[in-house]
PALUM-340019 format. One record per residue (C-alpha): residue in one letter; x, y, z; residue number from 1. Coordinates in steps of 0.5 Angstrom, whole numbers. Example, Ala and Ser with C-alpha at 12.3 -4.5 7.8 and 13.67 -1.06 7.14 Angstrom:
<r><type>a</type><c1>25</c1><c2>-9</c2><c3>16</c3><seq>1</seq></r>
<r><type>s</type><c1>27</c1><c2>-2</c2><c3>14</c3><seq>2</seq></r>
//
This chain:
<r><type>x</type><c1>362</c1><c2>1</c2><c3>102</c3><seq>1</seq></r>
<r><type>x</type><c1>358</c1><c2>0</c2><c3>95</c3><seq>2</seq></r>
<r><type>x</type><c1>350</c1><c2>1</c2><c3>97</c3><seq>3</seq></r>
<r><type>x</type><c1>345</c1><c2>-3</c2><c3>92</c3><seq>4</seq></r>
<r><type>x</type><c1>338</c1><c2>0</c2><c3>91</c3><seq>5</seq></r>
<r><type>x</type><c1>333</c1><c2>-5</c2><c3>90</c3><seq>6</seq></r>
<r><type>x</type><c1>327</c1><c2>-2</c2><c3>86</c3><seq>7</seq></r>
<r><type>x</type><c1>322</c1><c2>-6</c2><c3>90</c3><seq>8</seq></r>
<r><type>x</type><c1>317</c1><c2>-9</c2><c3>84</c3><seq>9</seq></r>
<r><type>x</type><c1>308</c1><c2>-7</c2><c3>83</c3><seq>10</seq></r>
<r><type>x</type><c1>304</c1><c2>-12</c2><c3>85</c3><seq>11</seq></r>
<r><type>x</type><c1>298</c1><c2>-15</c2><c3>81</c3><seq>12</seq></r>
<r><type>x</type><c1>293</c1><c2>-16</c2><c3>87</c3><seq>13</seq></r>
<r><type>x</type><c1>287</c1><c2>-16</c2><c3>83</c3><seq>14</seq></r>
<r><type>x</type><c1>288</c1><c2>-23</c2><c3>78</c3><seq>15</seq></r>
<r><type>x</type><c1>282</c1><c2>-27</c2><c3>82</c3><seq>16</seq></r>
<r><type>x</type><c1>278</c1><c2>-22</c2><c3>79</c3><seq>17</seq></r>
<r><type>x</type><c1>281</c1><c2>-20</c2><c3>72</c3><seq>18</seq></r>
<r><type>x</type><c1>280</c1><c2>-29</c2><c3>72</c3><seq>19</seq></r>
<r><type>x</type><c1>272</c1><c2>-28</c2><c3>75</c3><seq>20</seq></r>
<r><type>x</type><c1>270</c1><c2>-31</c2><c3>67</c3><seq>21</seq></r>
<r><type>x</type><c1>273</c1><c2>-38</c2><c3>68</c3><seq>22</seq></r>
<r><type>x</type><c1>276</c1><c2>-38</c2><c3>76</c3><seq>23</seq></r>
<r><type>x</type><c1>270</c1><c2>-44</c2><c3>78</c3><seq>24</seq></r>
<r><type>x</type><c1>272</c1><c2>-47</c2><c3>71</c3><seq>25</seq></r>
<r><type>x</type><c1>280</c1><c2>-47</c2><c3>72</c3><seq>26</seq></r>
<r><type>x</type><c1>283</c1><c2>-53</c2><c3>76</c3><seq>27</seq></r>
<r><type>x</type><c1>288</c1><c2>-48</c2><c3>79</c3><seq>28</seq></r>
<r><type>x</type><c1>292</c1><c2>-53</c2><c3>82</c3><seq>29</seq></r>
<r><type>x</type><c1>293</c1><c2>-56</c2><c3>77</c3><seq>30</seq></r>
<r><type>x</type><c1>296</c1><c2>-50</c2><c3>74</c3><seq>31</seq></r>
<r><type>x</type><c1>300</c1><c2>-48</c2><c3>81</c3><seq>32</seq></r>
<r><type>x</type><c1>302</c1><c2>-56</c2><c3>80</c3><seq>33</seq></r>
<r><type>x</type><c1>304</c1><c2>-56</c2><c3>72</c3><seq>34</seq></r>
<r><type>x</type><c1>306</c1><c2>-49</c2><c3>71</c3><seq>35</seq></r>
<r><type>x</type><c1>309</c1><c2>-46</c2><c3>77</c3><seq>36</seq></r>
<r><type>x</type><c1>311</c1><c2>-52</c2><c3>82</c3><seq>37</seq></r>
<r><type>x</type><c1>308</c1><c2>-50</c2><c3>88</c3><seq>38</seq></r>
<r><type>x</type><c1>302</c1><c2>-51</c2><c3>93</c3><seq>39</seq></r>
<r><type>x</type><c1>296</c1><c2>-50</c2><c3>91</c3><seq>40</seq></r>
<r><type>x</type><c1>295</c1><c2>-45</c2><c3>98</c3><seq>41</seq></r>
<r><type>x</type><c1>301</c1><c2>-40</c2><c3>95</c3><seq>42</seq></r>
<r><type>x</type><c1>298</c1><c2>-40</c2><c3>88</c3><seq>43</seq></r>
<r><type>x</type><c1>290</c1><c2>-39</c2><c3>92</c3><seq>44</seq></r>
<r><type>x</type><c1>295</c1><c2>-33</c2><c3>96</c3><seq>45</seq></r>
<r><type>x</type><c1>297</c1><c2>-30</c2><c3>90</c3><seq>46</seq></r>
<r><type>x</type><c1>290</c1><c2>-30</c2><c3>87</c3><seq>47</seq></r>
<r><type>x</type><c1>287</c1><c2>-27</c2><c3>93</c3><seq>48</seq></r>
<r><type>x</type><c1>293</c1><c2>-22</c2><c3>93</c3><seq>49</seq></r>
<r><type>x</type><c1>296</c1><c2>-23</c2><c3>100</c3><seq>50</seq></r>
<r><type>x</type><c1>303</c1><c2>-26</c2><c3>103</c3><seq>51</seq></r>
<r><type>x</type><c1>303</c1><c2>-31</c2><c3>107</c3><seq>52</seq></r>
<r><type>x</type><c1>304</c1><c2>-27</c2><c3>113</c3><seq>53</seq></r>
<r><type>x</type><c1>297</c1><c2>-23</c2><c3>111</c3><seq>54</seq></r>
<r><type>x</type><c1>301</c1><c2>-18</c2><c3>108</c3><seq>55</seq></r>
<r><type>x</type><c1>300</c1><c2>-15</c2><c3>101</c3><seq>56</seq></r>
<r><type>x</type><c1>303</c1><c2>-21</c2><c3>96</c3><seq>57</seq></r>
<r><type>x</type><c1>300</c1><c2>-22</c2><c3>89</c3><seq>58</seq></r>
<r><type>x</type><c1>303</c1><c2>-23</c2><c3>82</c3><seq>59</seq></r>
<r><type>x</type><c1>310</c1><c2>-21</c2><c3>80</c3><seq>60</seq></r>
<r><type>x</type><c1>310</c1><c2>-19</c2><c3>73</c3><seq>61</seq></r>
<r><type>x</type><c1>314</c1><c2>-25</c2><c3>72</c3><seq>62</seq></r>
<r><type>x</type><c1>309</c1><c2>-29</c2><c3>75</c3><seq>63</seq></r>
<r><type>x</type><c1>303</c1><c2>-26</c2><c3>71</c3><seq>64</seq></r>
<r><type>x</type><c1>307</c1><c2>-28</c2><c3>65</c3><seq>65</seq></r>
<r><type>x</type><c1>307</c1><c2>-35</c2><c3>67</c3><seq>66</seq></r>
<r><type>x</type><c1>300</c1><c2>-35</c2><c3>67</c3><seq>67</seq></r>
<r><type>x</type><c1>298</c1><c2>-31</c2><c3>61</c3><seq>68</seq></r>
<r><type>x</type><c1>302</c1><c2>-38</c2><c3>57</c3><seq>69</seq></r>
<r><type>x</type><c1>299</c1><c2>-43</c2><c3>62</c3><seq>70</seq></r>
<r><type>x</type><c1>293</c1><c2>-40</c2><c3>60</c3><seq>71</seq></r>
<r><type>x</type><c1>294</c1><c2>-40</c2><c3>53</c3><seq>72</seq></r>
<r><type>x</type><c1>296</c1><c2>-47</c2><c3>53</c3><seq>73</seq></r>
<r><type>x</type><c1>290</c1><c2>-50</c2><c3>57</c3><seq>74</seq></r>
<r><type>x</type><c1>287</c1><c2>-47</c2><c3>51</c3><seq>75</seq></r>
<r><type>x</type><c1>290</c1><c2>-49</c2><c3>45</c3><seq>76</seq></r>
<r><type>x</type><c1>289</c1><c2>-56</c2><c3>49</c3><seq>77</seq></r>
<r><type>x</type><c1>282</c1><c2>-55</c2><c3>49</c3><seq>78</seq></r>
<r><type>x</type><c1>281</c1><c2>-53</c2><c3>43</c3><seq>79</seq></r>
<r><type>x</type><c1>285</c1><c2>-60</c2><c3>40</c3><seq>80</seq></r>
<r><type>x</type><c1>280</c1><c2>-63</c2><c3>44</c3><seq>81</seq></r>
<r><type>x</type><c1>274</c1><c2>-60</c2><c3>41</c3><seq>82</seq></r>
<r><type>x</type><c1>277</c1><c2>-61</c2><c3>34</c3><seq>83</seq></r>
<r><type>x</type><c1>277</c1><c2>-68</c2><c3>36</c3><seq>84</seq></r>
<r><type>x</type><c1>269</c1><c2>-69</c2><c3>37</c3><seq>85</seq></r>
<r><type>x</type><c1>269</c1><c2>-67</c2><c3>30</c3><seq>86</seq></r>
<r><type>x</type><c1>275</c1><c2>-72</c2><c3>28</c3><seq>87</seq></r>
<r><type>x</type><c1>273</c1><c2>-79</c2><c3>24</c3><seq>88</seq></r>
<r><type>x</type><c1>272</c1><c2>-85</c2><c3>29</c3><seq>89</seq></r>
<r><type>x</type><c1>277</c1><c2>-90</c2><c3>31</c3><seq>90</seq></r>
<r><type>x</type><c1>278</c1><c2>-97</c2><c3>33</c3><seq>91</seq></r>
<r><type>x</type><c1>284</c1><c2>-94</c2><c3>36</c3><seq>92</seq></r>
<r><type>x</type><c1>284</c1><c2>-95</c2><c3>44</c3><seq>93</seq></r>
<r><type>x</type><c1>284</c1><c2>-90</c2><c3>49</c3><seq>94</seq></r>
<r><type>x</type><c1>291</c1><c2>-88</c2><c3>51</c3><seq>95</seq></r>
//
């Protein structure tokens, strides 16, 4: 019989502090929606740093990961959208 040791993985349980700088400007379900595929009730448990039993939860590495890029994203994004201000006007409709 073959015994696998499974090295269990560290946690990041403090991301709603490490996000206090934008975490009332941020649509965070959004995030959980287009980032992750979930519901805004796993992603509002990994911010807190439990598990759905009340347990220690919080973000794998992976998952921290994922957020760091959606994160940038959303800033590129906004930073396209703040260069458009100063773009020339159009007559082009809205779309």
């Amino acid at each position: 019989m073959e015994v696998v040791a499974r090295q269990k993985q560290e946690k990041i349980t403090d991301m709603k502090k490490r996000m206090r700088d934008i975490y009332l400007a941020v649509s965070w379900r959004e995030i959980s929606r287009t980032y992750f595929d979930k519901s805004v009730s796993w992603f509002q448990q990994k911010m807190y740093g439990i598990d759905g039993n009340g347990g220690v939860g919080g973000f794998t590495p992976e998952e921290a990961d994922k957020l760091y890029c959606a994160l940038n994203d959303l800033a590129d994004r906004i930073r396209h959208a703040a260069d458009n201000i100063k773009a020339p006007a159009t007559n082009a409709p809205f779309n």
